[in-house]
mmCIF file of the N, C-alpha and C atoms, coordinates in Angstrom:
data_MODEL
# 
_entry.id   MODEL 
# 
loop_
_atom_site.group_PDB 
_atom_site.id 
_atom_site.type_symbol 
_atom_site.label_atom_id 
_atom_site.label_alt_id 
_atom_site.label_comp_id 
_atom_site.label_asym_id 
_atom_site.label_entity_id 
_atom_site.label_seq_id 
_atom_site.pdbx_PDB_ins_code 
_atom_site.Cartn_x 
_atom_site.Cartn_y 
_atom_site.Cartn_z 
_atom_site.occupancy 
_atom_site.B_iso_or_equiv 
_atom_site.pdbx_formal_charge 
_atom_site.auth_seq_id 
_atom_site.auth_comp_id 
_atom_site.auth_asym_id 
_atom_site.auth_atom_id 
_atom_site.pdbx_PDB_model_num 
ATOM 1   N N  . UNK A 1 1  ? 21.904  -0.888  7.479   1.00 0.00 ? 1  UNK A N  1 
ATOM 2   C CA . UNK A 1 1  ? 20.767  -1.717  7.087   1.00 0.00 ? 1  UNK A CA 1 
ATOM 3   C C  . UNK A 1 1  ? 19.729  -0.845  6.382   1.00 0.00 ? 1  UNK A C  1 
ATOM 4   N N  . UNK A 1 2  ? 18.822  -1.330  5.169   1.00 0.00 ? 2  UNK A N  1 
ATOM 5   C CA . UNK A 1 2  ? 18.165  -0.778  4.519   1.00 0.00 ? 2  UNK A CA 1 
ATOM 6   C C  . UNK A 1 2  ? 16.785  -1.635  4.309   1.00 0.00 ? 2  UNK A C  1 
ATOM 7   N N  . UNK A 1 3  ? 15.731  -0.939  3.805   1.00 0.00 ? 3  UNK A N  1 
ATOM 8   C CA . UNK A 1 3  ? 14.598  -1.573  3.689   1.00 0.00 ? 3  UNK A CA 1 
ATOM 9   C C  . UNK A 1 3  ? 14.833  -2.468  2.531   1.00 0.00 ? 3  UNK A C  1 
ATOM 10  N N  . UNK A 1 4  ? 13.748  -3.754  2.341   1.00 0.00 ? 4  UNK A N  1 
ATOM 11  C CA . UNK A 1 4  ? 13.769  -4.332  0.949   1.00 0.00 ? 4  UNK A CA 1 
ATOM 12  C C  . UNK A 1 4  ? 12.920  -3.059  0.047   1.00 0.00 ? 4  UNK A C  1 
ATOM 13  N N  . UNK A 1 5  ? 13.580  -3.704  -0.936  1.00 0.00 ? 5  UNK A N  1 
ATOM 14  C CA . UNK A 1 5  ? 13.056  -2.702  -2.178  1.00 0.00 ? 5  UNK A CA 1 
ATOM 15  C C  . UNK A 1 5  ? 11.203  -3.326  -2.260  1.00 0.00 ? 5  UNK A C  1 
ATOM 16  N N  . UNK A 1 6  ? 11.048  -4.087  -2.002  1.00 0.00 ? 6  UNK A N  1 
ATOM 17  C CA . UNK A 1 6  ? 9.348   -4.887  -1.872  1.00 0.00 ? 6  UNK A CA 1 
ATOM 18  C C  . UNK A 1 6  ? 8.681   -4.101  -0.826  1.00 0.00 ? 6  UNK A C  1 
ATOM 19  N N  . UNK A 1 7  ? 9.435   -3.317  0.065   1.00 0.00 ? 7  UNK A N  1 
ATOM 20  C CA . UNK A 1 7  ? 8.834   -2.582  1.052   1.00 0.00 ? 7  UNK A CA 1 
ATOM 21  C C  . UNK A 1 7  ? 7.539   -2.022  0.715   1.00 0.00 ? 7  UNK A C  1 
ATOM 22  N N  . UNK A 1 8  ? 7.149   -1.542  -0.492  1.00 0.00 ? 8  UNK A N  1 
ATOM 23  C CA . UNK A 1 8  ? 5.953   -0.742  -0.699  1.00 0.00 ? 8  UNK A CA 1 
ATOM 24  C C  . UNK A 1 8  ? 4.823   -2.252  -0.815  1.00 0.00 ? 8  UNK A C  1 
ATOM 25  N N  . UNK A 1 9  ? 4.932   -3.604  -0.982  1.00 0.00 ? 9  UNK A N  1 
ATOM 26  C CA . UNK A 1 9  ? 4.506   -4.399  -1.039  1.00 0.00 ? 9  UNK A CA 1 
ATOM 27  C C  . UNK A 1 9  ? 3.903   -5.469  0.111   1.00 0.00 ? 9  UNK A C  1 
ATOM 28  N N  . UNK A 1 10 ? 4.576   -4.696  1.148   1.00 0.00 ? 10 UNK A N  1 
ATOM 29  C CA . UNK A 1 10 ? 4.491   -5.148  2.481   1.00 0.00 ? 10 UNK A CA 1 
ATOM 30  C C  . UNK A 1 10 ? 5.752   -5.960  2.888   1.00 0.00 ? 10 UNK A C  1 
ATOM 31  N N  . UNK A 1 11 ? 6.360   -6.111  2.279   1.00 0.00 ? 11 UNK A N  1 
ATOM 32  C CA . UNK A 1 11 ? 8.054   -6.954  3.001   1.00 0.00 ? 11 UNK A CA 1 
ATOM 33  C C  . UNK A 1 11 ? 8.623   -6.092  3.883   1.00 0.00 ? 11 UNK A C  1 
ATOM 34  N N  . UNK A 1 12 ? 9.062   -6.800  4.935   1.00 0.00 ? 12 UNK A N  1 
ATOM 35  C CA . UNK A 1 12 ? 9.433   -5.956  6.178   1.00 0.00 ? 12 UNK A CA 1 
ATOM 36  C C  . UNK A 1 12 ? 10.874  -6.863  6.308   1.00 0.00 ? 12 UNK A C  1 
ATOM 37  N N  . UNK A 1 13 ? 11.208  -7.222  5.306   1.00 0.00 ? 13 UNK A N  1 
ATOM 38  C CA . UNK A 1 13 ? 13.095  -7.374  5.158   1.00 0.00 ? 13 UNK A CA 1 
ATOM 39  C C  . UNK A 1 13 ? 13.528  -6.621  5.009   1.00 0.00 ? 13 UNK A C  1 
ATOM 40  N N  . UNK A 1 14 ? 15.116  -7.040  5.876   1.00 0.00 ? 14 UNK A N  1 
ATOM 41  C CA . UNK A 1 14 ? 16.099  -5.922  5.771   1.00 0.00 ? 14 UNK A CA 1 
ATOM 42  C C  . UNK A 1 14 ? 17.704  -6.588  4.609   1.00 0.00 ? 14 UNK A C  1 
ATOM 43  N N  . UNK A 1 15 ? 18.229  -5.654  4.134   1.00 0.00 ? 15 UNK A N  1 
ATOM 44  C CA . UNK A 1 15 ? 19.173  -5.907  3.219   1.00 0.00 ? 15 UNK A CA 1 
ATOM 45  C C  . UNK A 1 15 ? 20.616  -4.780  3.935   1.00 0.00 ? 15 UNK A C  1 
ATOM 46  N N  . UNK A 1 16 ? 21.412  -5.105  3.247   1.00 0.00 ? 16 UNK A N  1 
ATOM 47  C CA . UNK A 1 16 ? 22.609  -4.665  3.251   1.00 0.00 ? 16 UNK A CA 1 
ATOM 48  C C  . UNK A 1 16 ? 22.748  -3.601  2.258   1.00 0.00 ? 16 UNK A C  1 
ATOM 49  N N  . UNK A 1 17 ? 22.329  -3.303  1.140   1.00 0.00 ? 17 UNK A N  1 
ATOM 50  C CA . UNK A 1 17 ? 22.518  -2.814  0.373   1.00 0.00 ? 17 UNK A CA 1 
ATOM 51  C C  . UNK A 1 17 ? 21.064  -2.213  -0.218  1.00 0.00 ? 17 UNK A C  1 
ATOM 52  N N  . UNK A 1 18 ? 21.727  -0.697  -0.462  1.00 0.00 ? 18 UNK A N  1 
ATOM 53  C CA . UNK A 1 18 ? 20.418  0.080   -0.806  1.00 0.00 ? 18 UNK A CA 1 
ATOM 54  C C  . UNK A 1 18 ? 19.440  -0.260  -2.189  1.00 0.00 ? 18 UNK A C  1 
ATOM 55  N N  . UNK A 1 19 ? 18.286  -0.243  -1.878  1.00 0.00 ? 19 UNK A N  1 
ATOM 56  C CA . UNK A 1 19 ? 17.507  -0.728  -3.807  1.00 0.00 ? 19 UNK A CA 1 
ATOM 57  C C  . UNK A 1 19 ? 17.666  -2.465  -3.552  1.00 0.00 ? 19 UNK A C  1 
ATOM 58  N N  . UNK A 1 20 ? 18.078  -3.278  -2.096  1.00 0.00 ? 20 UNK A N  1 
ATOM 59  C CA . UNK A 1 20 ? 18.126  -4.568  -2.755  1.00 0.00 ? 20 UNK A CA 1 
ATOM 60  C C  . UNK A 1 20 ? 17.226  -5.315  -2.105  1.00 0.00 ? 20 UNK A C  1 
ATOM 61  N N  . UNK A 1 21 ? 16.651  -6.646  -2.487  1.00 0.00 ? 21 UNK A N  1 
ATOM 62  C CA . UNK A 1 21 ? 15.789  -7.634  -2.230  1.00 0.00 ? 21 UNK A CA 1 
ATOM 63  C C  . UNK A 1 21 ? 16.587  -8.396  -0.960  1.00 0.00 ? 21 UNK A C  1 
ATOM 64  N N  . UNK A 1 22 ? 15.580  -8.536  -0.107  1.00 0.00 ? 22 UNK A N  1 
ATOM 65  C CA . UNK A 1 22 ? 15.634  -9.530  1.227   1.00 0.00 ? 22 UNK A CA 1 
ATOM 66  C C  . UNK A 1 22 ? 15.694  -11.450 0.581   1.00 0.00 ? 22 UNK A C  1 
ATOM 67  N N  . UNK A 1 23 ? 16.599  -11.626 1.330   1.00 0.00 ? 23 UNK A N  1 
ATOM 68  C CA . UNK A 1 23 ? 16.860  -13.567 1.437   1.00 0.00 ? 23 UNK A CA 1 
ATOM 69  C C  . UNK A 1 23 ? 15.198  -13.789 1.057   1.00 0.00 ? 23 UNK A C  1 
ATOM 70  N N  . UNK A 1 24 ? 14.405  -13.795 1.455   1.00 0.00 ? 24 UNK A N  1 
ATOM 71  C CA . UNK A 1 24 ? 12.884  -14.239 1.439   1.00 0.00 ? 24 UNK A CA 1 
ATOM 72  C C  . UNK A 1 24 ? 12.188  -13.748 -0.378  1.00 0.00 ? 24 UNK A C  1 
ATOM 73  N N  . UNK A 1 25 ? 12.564  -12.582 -0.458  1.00 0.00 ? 25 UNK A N  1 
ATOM 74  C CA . UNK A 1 25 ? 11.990  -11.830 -1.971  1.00 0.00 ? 25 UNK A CA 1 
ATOM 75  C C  . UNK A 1 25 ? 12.780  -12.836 -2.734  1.00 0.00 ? 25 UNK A C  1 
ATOM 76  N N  . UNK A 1 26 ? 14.321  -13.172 -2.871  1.00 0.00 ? 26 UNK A N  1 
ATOM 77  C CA . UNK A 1 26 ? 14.978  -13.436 -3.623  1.00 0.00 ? 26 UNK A CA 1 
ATOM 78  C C  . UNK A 1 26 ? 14.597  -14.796 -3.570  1.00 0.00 ? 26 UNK A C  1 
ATOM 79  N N  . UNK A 1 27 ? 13.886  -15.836 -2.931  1.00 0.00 ? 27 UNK A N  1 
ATOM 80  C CA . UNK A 1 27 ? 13.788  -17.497 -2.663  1.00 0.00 ? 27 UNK A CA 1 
ATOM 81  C C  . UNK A 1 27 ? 12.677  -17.452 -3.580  1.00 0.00 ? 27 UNK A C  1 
ATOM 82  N N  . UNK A 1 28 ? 11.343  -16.133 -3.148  1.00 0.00 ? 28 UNK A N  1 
ATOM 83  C CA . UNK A 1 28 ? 10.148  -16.188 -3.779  1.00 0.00 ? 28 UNK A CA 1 
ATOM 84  C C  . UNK A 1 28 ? 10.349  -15.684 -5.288  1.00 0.00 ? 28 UNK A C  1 
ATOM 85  N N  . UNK A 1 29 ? 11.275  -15.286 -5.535  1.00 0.00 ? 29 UNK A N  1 
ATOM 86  C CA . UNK A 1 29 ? 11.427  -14.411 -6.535  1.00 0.00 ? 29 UNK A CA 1 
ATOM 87  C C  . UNK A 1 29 ? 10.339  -13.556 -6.759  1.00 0.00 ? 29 UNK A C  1 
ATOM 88  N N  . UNK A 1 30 ? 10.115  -12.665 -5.816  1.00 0.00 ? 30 UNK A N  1 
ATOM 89  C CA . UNK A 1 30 ? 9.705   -11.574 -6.045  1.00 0.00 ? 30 UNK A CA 1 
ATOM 90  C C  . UNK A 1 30 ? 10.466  -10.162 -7.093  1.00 0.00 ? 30 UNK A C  1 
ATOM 91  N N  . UNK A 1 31 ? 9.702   -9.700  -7.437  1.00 0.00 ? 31 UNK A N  1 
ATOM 92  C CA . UNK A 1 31 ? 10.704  -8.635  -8.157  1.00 0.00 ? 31 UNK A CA 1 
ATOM 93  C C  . UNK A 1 31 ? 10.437  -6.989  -7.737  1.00 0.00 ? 31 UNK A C  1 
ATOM 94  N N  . UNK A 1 32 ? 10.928  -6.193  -8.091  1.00 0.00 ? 32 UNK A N  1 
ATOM 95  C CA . UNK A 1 32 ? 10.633  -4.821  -7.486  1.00 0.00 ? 32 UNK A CA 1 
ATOM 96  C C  . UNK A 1 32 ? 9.742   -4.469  -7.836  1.00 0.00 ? 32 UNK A C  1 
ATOM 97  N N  . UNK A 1 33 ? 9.100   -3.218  -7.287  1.00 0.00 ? 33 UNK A N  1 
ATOM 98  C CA . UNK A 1 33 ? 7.722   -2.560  -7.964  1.00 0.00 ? 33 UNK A CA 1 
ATOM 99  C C  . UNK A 1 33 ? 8.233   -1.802  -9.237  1.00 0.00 ? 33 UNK A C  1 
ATOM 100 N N  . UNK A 1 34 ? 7.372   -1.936  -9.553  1.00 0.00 ? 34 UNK A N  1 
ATOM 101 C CA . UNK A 1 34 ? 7.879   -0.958  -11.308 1.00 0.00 ? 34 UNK A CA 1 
ATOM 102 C C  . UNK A 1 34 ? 7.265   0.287   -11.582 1.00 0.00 ? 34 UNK A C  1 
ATOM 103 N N  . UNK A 1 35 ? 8.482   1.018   -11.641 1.00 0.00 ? 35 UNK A N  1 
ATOM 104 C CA . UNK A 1 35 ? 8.399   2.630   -11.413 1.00 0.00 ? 35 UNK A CA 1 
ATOM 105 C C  . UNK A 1 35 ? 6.644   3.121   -12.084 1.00 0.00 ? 35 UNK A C  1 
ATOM 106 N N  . UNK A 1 36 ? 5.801   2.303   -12.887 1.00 0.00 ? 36 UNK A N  1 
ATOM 107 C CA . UNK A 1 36 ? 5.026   3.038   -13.370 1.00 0.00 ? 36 UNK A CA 1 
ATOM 108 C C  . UNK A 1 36 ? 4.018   2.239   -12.522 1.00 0.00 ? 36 UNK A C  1 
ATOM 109 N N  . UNK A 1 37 ? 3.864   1.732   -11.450 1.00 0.00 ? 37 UNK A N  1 
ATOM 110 C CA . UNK A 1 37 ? 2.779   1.296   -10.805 1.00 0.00 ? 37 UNK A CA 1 
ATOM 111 C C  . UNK A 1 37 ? 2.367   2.408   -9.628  1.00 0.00 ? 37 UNK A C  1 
ATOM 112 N N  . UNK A 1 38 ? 1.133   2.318   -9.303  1.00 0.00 ? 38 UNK A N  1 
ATOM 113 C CA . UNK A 1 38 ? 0.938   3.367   -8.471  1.00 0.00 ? 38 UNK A CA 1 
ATOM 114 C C  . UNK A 1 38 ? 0.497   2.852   -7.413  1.00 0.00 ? 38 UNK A C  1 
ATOM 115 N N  . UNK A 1 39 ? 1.341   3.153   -6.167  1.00 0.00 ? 39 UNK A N  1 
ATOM 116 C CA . UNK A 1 39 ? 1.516   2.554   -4.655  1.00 0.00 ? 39 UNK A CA 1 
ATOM 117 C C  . UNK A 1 39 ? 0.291   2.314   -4.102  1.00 0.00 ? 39 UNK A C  1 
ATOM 118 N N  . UNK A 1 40 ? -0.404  2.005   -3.321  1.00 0.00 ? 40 UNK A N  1 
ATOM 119 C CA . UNK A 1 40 ? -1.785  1.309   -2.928  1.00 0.00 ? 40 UNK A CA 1 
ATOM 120 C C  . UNK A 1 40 ? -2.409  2.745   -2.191  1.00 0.00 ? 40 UNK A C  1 
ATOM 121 N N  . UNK A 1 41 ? -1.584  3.364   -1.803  1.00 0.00 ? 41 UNK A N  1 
ATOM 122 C CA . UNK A 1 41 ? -1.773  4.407   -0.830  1.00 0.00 ? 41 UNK A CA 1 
ATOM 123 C C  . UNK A 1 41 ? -2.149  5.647   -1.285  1.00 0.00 ? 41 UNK A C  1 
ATOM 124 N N  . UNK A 1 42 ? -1.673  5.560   -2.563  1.00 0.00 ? 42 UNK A N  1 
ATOM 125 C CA . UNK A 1 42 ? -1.785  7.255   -3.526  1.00 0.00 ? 42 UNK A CA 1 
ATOM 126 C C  . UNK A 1 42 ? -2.975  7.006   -4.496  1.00 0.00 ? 42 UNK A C  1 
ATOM 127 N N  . UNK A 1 43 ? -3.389  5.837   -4.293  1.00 0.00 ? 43 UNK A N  1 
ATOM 128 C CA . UNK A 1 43 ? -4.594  5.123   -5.489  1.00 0.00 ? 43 UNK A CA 1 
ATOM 129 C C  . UNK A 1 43 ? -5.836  6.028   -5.344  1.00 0.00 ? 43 UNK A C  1 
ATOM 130 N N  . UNK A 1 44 ? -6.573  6.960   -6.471  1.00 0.00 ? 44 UNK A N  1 
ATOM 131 C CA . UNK A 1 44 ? -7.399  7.532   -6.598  1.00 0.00 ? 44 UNK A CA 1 
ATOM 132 C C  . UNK A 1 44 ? -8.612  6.100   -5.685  1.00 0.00 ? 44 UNK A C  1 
ATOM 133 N N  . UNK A 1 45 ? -9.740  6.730   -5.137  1.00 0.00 ? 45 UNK A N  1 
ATOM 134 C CA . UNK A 1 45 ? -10.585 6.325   -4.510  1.00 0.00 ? 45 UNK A CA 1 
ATOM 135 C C  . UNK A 1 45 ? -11.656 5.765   -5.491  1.00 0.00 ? 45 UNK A C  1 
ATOM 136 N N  . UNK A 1 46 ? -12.129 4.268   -5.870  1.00 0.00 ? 46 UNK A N  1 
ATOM 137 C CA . UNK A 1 46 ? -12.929 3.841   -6.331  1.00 0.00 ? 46 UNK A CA 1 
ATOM 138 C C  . UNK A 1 46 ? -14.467 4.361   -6.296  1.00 0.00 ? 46 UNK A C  1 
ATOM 139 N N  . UNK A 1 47 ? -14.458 4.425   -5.600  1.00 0.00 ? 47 UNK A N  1 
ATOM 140 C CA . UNK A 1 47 ? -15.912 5.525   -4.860  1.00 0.00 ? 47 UNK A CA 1 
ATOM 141 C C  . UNK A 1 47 ? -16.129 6.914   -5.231  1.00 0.00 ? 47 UNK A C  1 
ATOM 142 N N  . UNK A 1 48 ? -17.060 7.005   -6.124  1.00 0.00 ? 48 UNK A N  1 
ATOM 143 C CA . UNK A 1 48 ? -17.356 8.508   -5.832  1.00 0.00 ? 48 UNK A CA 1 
ATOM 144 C C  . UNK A 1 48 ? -18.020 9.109   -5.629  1.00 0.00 ? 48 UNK A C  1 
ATOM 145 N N  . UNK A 1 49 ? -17.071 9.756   -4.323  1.00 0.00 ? 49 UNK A N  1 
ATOM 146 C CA . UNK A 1 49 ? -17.848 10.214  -3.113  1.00 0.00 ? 49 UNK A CA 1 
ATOM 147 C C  . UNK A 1 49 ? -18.726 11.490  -3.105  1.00 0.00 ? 49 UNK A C  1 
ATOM 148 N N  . UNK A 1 50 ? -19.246 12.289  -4.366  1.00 0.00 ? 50 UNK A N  1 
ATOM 149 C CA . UNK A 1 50 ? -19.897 13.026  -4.587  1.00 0.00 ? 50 UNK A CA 1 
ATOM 150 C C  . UNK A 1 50 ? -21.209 12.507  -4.855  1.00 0.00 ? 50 UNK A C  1 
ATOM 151 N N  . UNK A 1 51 ? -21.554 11.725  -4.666  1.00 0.00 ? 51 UNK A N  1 
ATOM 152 C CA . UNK A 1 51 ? -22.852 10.989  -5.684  1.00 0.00 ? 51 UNK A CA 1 
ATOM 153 C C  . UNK A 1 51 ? -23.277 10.667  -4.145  1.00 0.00 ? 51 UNK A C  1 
ATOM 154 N N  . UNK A 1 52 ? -22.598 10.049  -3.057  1.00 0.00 ? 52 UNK A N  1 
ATOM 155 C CA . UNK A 1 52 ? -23.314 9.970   -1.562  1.00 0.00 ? 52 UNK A CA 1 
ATOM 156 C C  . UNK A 1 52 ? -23.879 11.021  -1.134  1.00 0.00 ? 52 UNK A C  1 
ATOM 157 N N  . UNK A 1 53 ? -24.799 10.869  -0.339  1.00 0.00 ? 53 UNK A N  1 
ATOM 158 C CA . UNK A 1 53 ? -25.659 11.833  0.516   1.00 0.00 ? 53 UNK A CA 1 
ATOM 159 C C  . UNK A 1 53 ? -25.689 11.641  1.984   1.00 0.00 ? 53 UNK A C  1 
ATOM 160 N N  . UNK A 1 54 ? -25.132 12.440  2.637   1.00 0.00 ? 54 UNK A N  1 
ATOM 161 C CA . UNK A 1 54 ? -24.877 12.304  3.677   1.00 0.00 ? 54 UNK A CA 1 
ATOM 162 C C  . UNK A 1 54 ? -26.475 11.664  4.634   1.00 0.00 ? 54 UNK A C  1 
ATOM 163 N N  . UNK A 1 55 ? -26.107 10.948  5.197   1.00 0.00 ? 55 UNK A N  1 
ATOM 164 C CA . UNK A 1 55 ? -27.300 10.173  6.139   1.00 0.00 ? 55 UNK A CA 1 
ATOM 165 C C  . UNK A 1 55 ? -26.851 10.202  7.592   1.00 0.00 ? 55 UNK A C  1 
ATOM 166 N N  . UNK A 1 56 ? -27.993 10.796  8.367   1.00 0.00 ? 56 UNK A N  1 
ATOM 167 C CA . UNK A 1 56 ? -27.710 11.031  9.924   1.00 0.00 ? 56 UNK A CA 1 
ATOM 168 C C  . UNK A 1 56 ? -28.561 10.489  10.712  1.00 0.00 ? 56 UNK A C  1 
ATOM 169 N N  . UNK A 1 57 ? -28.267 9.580   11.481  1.00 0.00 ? 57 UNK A N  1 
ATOM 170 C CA . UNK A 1 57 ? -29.868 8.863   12.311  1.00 0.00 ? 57 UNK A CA 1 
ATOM 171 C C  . UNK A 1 57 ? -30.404 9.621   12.982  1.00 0.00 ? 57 UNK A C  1 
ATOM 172 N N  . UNK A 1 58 ? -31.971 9.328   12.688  1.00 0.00 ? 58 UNK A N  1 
ATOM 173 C CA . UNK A 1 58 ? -32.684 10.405  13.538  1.00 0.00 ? 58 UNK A CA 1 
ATOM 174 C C  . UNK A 1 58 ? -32.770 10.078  14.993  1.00 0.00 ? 58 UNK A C  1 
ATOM 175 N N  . UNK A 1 59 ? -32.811 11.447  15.514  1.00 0.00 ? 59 UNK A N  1 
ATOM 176 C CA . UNK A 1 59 ? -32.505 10.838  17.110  1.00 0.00 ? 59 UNK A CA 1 
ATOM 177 C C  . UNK A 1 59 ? -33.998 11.414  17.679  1.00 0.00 ? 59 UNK A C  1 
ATOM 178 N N  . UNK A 1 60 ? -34.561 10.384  18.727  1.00 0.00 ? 60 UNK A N  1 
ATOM 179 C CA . UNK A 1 60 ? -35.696 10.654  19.515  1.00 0.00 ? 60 UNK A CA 1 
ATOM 180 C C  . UNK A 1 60 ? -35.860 12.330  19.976  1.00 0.00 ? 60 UNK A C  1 
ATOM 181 N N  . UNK A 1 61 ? -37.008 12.992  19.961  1.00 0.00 ? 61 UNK A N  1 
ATOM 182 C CA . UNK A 1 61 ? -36.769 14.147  21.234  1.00 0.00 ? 61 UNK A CA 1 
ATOM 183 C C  . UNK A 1 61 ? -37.742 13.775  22.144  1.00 0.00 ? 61 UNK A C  1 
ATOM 184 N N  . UNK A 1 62 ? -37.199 13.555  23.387  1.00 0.00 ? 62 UNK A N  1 
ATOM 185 C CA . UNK A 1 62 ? -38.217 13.392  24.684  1.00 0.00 ? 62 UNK A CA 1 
ATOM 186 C C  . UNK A 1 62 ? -38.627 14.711  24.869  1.00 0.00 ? 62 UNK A C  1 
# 
């Protein structure tokens, strides 16, 4: 048993055959990810985080 190829998409079907689409991808016709998309996980950060300034609550001194 092998993952669906949609796996990076969140499909948590399983196939018979390596690289192939789950009963569910194939009804939705989903299609594979395409080699030039970049996985959600490796995605440079929208934010940039150099321009924040770190902020610390001030705490009471008794």
């Amino acid at each position: 048993m092998y993952s669906c190829v949609n796996q990076p998409r969140g499909c948590r079907g399983r196939v018979n055959t390596f690289g192939g689409r789950c009963d569910s991808c194939r009804q939705l016709n989903l299609r594979r990810p395409s080699a030039f998309s970049t996985p959600k996980l490796y995605r440079k950060p929208s934010i940039d985080f150099s321009s924040l300034q770190p902020t610390f609550p001030e705490y009471e001194t008794r």
